[in-house]
C-alpha positions, 0 to 999 in steps of 0.5 A: 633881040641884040643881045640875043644874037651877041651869043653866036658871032659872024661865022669863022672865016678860014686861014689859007694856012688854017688845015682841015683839023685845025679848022673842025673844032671851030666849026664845031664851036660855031655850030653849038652857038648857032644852035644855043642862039637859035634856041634862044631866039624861040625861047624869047619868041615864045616869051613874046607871044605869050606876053602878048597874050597876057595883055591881050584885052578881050571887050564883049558887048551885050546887046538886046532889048529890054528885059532880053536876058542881058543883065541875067548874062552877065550876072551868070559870067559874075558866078561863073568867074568871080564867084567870090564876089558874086557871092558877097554881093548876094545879101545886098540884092535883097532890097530889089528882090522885095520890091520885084516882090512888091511890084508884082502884088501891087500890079495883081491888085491894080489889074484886079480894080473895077476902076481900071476896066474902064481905063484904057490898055495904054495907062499900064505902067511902063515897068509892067508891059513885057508880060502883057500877052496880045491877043491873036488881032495883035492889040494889046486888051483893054477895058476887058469886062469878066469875073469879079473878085469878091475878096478885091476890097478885103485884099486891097485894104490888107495889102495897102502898106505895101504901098509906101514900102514899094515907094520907099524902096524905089527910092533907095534904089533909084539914082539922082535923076533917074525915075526908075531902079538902077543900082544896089545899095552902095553900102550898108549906111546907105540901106539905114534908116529911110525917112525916119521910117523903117530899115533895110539893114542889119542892126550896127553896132560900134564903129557901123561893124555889123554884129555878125557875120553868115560865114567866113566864106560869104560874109553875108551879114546876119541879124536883120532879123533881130531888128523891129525897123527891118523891112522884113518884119512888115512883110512876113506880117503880109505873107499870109495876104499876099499868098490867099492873093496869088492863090484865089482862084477868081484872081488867076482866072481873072488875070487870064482874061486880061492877058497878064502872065507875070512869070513872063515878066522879069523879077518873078517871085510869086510862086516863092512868098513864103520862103521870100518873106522869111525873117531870115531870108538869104538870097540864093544865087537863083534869086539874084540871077533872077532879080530886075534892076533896069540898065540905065547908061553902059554897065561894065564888068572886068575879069580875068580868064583863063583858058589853056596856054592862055593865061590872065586874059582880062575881060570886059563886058558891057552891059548897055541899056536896050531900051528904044530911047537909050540904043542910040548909045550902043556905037561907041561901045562897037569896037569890040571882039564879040557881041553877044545878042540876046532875042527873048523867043519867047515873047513872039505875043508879048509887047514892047514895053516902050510902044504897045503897038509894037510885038517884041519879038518883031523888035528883035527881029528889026534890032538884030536886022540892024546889028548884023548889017552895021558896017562897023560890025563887019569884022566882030564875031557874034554870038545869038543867045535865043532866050528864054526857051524855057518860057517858049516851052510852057508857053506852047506846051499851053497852047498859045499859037505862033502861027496867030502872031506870026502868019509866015509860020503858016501850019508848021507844028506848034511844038518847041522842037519845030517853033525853035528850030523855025527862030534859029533858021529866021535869025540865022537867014537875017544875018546871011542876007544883010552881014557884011562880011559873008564869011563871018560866022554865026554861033547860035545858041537856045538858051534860058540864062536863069538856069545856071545849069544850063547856061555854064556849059554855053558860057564856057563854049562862048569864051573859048569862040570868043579867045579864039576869035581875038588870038586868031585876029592878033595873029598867035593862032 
């Protein structure tokens, strides 16, 4: 600012011999550089802030339990401010859409065995336990006799190649070390030949250039489709199993004996086969959003926002995995603007998949207990998604009971109005009794982040709390 204040010198100290005309034109001249000065001090002064608000940095931490919504939410501020790449990336999540596809037809099919009736609740595997549904007494079902499937063994034999592909995409998707799906494929040389065996790829040609291209705005590769190792092949050949599957009457009334609702469970495409199974089928951004890969470490996603005066603000939100064994993780990430806690509502007769004893929404409960109260968190502002709302809805709408999961609701309506009004005042009397900071503020939102619709206008209003919030604690607003 030196240099700044070299335009406009000491002021002019009068000659005894100096007349008071002589004197007022240089009064004068000091006055138009004081002037010049001034505004050249809040011209840089503006310049200041607004450079301190370019580099401004603003970190966001996605926290909840397992299958809350959290992937879905950043997947949903990807297409909202990157949709470029958002889009680009769409072609490759088809391998996890066909095996969240997979999955859900081999868990029908293990659900619907004779030999599993006499096996108890706690051999179900572990990906699948979000959508067991408890009954009123709080235990999960097991060896539950009732209707037989007449066509099990015909439907079992057609589907059996389902098998080795689901084993085989797990594969491909699954990290060194790891036991479970965790990552896209890194590069389409990578989705090529799997043992020999079959492909997940478009056919290259000279230099691994693919043949075709979708469009030049998305280049999503074409020709899959014209490739007889494709995996594509071997499912539209099953499509018409699959669908006889999902539609058998003894089936759905056989899952409903055993409390599993799949369209509670993450990666739900049942409803869609034929379109899924298509030989040229292109994900939708639907599709993505609903996609299940488990976050497995911390997953981070930079961006630049802008919003106003405020330009180029670059984001970074993280992503950390919310199952038990991997929340130990989650403090190092604590030095943040804002988190963003998911609690999935509707899940208030749902178990965790980690401990079957354990309610889900209670876990919730305990989870956000926790976050709100952590010292370390004092200062940060937080913002509840109460996820899955639309699911909550059916789930009433059906005639499932909060008050038998949950006795403190007593004889309160049963109605989504009531029900979540109860959720949003539960959470919101947590965080006022255990916060640290009584004057921080809470901003609750009822969301369902599979529907983009819905969630874009709530995404923009949580950024604006959020540039808000990091401007005012540099002190700019």
């Amino acid at each position: 600012m030196s240099s700044i204040c070299s335009v406009y010198s000491l002021p002019h100290t009068p000659s005894p011999k100096e007349t008071p005309e002589e004197r007022e034109p240089q009064m004068q001249r000091e006055n138009d550089a004081k002037n010049i000065s001034d505004k050249i001090d809040e011209m840089m002064g503006q310049e200041r802030i607004e450079r301190q608000k370019s580099r401004a940095e603003v970190n966001v931490l996605l926290l909840g339990q397992s299958e809350s919504g959290k992937s879905t939410t950043l997947k949903q501020f990807q297409l909202l401010h990157t949709p470029f790449a958002f889009h680009t990336e769409r072609i490759a999540w088809r391998a996890v859409i066909y095996l969240n596809l997979l999955r859900s037809v081999r868990r029908i099919l293990d659900a619907l065995s004779p030999e599993r009736d006499v096996d108890d609740h706690e051999d179900e595997s572990v990906e699948d336990s979000a959508s067991v549904i408890i009954p009123s007494n709080d235990h999960p079902p097991s060896a539950i006799s009732g209707t037989r499937v007449p066509n099990y063994d015909m439907y079992r034999q057609r589907l059996e190649p389902l098998v080795h592909w689901e084993e085989r995409l797990t594969r491909l998707l699954t990290a060194p070390g790891e036991d479970e799906p965790t990552h896209l494929p890194l590069s389409w040389q990578e989705s090529g030949t799997i043992n020999g065996s079959f492909r997940l790829t478009p056919t290259m040609t000279g230099g691994n250039r693919p043949k075709s291209l979708k469009s030049a705005h998305f280049e999503e590769i074409e020709g899959w489709w014209e490739d007889p190792d494709d995996l594509v092949h071997a499912l539209n050949a099953c499509a018409p199993a699959m669908l006889d599957l999902w539609k058998d009457p003894c089936v759905r009334q056989r899952l409903e004996e055993k409390r599993l609702r799949l369209k509670e469970s993450a990666g739900f495409y049942l409803n869609d086969i034929p379109r899924i199974t298509a030989k040229k089928y292109i994900p939708t951004d639907a599709d993505v959003l609903k996609a299940r890969l488990k976050t497995i470490g911390v997953i981070e996603h930079s961006f630049h926002i802008s919003s106003g005066t405020n330009r180029g603000v670059q984001w970074k939100i993280y992503d950390v995995g919310g199952a038990r064994n991997q929340r130990h993780a989650w403090a190092p990430y604590f030095e943040v603007n804002a988190i963003i806690f998911l609690a999935p509502i509707s899940a208030f007769d749902q178990v965790l998949t980690e401990d079957h004893r354990v309610n889900r929404l209670e876990d919730s409960l305990l989870l956000w207990k926790g976050v709100t109260s952590n010292k370390l968190l004092a200062n940060v502002n937080i913002v509840l998604f109460l996820n899955k709302c639309d699911l909550l809805q059916d789930k009433l709408d059906a005639g499932v009971r909060l008050n038998h999961h949950m006795v403190s609701y007593g004889d309160r309506p049963n109605d989504y109005d009531s029900v979540s009004k109860y959720f949003r005042n539960k959470f919101g009397a947590i965080h006022q009794s255990v916060t640290p900071n009584k004057e921080r503020e809470l901003y609750i939102h009822l969301t369902a982040v599979t529907d983009t619709s819905r969630t874009v206008t709530i995404i923009a209003d949580v950024r604006d709390i959020i540039i808000r919030g990091n401007l005012r604690s540099l002190r700019l607003v």
